[in-house]
N, CA, C and O atoms as CSV, one atom per row, in Angstrom:
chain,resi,resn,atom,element,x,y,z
A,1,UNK,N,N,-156.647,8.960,-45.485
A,1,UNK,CA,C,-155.668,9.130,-46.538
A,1,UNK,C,C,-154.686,7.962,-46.484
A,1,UNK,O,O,-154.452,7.454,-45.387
A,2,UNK,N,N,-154.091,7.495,-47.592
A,2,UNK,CA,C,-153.075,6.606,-47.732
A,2,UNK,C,C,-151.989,7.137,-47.768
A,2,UNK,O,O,-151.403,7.874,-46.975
A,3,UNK,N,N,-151.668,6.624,-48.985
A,3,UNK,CA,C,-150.303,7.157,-49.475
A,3,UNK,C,C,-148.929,6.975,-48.617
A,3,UNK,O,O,-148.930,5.853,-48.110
A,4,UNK,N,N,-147.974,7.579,-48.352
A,4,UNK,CA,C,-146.667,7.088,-47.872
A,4,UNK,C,C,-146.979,7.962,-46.054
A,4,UNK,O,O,-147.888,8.710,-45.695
A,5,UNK,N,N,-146.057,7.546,-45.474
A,5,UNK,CA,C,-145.786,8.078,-44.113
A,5,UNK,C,C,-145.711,9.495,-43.744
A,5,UNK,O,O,-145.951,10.136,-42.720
A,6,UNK,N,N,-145.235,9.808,-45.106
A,6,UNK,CA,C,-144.390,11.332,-45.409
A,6,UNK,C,C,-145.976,12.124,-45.548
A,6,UNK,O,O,-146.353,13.097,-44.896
A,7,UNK,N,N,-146.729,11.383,-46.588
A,7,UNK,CA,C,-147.998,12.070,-46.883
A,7,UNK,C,C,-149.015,12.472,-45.540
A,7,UNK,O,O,-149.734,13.415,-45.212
A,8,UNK,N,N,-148.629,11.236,-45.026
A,8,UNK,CA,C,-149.438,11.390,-44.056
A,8,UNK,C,C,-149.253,12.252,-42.814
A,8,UNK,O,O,-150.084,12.516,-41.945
A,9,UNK,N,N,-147.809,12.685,-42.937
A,9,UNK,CA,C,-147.295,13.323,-41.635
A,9,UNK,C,C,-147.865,14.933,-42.457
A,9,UNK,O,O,-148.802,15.540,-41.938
A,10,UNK,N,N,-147.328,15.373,-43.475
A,10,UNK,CA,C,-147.791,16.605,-43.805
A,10,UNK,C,C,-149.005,16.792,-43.779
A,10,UNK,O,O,-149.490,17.921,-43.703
A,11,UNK,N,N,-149.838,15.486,-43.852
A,11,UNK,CA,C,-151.448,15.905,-43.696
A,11,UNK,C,C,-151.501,16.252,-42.179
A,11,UNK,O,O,-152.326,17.074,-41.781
A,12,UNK,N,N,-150.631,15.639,-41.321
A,12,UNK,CA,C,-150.970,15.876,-40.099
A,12,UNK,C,C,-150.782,17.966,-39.664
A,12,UNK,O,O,-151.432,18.911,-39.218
A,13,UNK,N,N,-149.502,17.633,-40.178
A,13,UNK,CA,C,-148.846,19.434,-40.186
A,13,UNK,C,C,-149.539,20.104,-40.428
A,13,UNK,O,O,-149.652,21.069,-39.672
A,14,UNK,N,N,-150.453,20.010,-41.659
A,14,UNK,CA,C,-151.307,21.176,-42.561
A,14,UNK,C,C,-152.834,21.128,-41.544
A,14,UNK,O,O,-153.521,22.097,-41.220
A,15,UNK,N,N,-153.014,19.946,-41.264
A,15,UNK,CA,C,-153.770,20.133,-39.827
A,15,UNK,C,C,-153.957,20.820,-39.132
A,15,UNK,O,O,-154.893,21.618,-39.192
A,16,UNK,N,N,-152.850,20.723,-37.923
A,16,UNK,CA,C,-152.391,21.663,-37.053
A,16,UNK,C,C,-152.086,23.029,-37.456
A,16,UNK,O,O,-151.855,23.568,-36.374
A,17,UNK,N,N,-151.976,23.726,-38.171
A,17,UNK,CA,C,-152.453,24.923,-38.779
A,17,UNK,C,C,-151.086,25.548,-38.556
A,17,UNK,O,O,-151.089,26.613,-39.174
A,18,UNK,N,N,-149.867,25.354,-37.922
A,18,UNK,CA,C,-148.863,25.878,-36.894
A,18,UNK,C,C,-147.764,25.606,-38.686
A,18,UNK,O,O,-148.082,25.152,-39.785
A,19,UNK,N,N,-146.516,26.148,-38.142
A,19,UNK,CA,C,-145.863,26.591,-39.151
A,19,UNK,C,C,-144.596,25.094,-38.698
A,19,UNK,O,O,-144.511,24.554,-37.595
A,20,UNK,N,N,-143.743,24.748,-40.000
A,20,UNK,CA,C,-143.170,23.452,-39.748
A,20,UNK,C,C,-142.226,23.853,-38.608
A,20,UNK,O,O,-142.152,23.148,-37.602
A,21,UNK,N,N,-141.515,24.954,-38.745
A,21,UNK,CA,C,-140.661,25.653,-37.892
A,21,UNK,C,C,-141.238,25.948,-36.623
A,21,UNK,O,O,-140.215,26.046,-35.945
A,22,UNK,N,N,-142.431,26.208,-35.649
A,22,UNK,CA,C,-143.069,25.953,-34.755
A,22,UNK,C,C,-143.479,24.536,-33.994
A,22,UNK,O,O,-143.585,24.346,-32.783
A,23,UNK,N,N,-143.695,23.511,-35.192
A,23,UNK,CA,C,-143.529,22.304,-34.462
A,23,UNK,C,C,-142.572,21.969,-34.495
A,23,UNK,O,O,-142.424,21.392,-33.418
A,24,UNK,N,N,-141.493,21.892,-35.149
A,24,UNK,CA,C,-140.228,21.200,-34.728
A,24,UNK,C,C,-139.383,21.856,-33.566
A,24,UNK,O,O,-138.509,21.261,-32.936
A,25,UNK,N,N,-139.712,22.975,-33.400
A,25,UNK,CA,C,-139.160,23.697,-32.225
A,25,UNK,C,C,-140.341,22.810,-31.048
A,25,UNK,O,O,-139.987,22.084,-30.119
A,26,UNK,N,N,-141.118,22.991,-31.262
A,26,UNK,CA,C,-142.225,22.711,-30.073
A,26,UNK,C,C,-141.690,20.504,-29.718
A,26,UNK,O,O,-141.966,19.723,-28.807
A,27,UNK,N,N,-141.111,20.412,-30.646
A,27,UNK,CA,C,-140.831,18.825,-30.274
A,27,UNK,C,C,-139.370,18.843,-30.094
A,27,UNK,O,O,-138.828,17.742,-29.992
A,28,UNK,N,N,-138.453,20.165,-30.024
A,28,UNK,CA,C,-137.604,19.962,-29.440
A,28,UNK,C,C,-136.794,18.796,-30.409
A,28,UNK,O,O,-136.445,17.669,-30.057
A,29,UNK,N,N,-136.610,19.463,-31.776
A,29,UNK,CA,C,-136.055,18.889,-32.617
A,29,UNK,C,C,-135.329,19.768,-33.350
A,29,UNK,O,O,-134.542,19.135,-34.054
A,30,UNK,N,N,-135.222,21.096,-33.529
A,30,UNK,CA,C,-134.666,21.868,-33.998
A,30,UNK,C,C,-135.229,22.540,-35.130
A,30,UNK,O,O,-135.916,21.796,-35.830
A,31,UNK,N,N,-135.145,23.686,-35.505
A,31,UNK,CA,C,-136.143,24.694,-36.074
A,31,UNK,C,C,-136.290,23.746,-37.569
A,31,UNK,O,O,-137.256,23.264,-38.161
A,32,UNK,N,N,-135.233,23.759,-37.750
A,32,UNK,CA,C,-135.178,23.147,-39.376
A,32,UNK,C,C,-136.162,21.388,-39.767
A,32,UNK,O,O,-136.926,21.399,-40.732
A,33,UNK,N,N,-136.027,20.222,-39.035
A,33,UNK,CA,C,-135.964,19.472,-39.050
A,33,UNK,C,C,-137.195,18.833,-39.514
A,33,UNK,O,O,-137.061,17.627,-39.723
A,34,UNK,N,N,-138.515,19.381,-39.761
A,34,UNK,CA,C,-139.329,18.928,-40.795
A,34,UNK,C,C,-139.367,19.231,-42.012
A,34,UNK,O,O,-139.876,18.492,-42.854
A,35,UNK,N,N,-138.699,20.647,-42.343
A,35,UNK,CA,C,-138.309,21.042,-43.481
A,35,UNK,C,C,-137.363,19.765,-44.141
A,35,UNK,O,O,-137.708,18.882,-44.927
A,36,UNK,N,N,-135.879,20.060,-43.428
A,36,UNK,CA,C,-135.305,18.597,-44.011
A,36,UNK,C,C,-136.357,17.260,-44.269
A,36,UNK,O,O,-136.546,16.700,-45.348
A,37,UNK,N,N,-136.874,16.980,-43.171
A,37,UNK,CA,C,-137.431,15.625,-43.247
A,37,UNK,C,C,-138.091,15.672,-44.831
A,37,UNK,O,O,-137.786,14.797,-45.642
A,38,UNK,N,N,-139.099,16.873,-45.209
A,38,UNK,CA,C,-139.544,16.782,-46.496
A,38,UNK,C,C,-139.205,17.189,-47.732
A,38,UNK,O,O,-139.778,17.102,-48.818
A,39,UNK,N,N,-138.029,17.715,-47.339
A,39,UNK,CA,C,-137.601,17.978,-48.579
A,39,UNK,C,C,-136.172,17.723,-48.733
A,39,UNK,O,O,-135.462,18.158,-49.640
A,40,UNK,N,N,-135.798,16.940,-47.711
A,40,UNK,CA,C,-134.076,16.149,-48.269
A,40,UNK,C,C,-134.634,14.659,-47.949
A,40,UNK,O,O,-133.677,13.901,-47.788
A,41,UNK,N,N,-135.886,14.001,-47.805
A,41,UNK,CA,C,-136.227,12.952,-48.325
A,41,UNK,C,C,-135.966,11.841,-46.741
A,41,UNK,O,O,-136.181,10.630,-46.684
A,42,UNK,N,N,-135.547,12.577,-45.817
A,42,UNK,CA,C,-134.607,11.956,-44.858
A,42,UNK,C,C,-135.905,11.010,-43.988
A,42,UNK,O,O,-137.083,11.232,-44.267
A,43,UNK,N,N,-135.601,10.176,-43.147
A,43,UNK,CA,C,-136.164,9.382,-42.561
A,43,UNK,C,C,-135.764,9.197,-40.694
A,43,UNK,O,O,-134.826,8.668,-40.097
A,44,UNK,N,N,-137.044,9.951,-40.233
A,44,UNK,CA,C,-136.966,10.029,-38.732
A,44,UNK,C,C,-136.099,8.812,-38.179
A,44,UNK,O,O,-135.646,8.004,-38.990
A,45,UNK,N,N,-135.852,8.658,-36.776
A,45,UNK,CA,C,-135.635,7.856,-36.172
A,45,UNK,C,C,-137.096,7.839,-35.266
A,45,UNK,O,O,-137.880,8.787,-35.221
A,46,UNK,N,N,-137.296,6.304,-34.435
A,46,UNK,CA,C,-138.992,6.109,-34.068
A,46,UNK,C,C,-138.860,7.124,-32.815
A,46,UNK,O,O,-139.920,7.474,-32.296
A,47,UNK,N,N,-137.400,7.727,-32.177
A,47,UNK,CA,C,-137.643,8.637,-30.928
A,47,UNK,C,C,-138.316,9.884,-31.246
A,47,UNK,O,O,-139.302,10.343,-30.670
A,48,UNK,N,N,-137.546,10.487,-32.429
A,48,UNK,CA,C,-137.977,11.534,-33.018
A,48,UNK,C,C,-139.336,11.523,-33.904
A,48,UNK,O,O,-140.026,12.532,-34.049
A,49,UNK,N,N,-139.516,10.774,-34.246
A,49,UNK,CA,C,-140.963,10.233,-35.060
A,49,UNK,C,C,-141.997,10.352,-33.961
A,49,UNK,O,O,-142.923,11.162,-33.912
A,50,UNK,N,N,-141.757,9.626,-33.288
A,50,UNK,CA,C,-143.209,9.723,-31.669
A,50,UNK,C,C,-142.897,11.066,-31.118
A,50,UNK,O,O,-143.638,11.274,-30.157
A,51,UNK,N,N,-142.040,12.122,-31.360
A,51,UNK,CA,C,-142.144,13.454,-30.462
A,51,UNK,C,C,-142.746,14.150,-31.209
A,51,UNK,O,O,-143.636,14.852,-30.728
A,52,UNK,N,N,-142.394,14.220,-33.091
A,52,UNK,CA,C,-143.682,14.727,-33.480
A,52,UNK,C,C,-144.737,14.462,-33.902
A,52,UNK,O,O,-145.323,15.260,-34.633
A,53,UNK,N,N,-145.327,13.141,-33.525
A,53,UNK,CA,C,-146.417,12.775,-33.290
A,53,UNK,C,C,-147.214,12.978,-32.139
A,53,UNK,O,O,-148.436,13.121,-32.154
A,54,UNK,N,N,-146.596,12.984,-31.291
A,54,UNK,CA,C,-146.871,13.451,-29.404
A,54,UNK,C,C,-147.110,14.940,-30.422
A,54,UNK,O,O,-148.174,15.038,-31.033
A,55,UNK,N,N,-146.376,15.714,-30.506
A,55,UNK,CA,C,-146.738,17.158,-30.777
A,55,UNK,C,C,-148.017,17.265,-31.735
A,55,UNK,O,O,-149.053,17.888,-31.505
A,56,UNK,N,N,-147.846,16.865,-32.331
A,56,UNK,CA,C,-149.075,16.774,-33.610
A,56,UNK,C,C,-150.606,15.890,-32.614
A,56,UNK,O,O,-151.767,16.248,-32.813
A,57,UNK,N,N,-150.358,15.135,-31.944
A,57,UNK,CA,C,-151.486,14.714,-31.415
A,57,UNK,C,C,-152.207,13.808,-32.643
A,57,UNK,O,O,-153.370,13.937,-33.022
A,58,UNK,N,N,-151.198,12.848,-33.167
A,58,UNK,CA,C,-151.676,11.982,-34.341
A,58,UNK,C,C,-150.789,10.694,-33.712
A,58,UNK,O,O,-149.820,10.950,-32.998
A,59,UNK,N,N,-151.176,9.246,-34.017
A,59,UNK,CA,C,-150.550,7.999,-33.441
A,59,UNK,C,C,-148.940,7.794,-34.356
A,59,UNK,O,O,-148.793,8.054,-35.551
A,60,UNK,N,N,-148.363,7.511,-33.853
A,60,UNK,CA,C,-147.041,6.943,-34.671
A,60,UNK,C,C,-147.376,5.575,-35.689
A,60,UNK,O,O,-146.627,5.101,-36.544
A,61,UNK,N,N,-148.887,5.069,-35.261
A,61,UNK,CA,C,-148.843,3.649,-35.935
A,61,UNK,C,C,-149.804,4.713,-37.150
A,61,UNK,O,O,-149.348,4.901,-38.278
A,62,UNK,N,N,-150.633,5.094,-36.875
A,62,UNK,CA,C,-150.871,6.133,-38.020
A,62,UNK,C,C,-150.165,6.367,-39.064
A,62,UNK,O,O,-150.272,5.962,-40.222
A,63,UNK,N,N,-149.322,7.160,-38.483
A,63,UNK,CA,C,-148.534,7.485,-39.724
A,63,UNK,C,C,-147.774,6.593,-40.483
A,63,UNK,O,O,-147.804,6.533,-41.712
A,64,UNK,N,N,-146.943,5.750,-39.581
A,64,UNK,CA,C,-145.822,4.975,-40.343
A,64,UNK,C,C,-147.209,4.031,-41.233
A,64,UNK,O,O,-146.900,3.855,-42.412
A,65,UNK,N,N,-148.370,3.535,-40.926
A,65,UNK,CA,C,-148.811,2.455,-41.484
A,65,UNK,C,C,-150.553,2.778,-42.218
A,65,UNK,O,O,-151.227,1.831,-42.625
A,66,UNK,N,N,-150.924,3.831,-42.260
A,66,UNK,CA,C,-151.679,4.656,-42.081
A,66,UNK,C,C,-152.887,3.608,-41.826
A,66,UNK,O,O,-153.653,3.245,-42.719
A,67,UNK,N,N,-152.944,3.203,-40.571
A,67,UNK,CA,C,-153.838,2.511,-39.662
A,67,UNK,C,C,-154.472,3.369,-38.533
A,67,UNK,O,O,-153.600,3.753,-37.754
A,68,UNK,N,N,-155.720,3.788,-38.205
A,68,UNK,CA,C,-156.002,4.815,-37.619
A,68,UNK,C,C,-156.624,3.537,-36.384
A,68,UNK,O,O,-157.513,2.704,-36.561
A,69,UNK,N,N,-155.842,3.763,-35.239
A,69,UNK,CA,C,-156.290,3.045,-33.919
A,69,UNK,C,C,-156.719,3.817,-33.302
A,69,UNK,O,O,-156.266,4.961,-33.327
A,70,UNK,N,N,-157.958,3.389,-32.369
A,70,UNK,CA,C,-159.116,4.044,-31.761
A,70,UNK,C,C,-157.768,4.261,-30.013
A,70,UNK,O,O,-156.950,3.367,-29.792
A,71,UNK,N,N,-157.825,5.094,-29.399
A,71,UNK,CA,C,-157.314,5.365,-28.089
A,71,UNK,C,C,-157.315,4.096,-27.524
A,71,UNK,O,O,-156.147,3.719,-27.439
A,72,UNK,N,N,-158.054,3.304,-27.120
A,72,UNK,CA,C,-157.709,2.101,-26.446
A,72,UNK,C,C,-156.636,1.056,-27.010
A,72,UNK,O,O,-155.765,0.516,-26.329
A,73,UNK,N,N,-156.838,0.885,-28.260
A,73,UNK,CA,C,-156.094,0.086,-28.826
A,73,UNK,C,C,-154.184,0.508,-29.016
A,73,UNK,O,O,-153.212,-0.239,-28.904
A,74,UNK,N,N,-154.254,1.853,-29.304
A,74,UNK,CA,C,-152.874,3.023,-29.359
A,74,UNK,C,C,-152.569,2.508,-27.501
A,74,UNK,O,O,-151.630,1.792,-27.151
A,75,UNK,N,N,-153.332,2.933,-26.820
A,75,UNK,CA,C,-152.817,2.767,-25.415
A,75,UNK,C,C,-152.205,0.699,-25.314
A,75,UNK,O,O,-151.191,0.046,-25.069
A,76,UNK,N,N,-153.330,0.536,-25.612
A,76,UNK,CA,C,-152.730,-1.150,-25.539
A,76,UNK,C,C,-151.417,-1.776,-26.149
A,76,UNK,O,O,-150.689,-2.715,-25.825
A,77,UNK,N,N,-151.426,-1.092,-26.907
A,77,UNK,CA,C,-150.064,-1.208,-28.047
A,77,UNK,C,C,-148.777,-1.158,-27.341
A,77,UNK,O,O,-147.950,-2.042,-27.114
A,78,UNK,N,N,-148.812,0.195,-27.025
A,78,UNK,CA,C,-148.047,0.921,-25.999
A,78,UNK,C,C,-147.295,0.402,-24.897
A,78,UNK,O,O,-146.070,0.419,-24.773
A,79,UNK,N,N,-148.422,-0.209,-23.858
A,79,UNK,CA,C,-148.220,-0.802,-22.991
A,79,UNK,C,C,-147.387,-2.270,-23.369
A,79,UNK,O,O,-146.394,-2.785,-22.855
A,80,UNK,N,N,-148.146,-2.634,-24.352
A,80,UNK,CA,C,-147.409,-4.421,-25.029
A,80,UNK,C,C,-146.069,-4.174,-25.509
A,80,UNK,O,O,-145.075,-4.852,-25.247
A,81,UNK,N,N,-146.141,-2.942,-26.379
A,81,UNK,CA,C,-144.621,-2.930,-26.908
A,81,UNK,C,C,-143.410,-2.095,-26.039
A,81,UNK,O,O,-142.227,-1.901,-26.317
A,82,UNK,N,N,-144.094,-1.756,-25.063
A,82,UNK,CA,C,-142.919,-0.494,-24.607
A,82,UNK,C,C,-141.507,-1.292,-24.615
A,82,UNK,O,O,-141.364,-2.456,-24.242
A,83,UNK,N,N,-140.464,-0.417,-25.126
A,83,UNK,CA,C,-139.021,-0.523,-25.056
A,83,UNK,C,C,-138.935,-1.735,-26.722
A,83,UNK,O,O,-137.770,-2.061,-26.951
A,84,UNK,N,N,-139.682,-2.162,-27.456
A,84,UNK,CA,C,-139.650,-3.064,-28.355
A,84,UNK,C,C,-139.380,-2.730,-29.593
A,84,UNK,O,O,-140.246,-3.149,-30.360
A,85,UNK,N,N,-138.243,-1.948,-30.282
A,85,UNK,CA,C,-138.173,-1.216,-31.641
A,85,UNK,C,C,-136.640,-2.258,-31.870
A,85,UNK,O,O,-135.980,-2.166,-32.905
């Protein structure tokens, strides 16, 4: 799928089968906070962006760019960029 970041994160949500209020609790973001994210238009920060991606079990470069990196390459990334935002 293309489309924007946003699209792609709800594709991730509707995925995971779990309710928005279950993952945002489960990432330790607060019950509300994907609700806002999609429907007051708002825009993560990359800490909070990679926790619900860590939760979702989808890449952060995924979503923001909808580039699907194979595990080695996500790990390599990782390692090259750590601390680099």
């Amino acid at each position: 799928m293309q489309g924007t970041w946003q699209d792609r994160l709800k594709e991730a949500v509707a995925a995971d089968g779990r309710s928005m209020r279950a993952i945002s609790d489960a990432a330790d973001l607060g019950h509300n906070f994907l609700s806002e994210l999609f429907n007051k238009r708002k825009e993560p920060g990359i800490d909070k962006l990679r926790r619900l991606c860590d939760e979702l079990h989808v890449s952060v470069t995924y979503i923001v760019t909808g580039v699907d990196l194979g595990p080695e390459d996500e790990e390599a990334g990782d390692a090259e960029g750590a601390g680099q935002f």
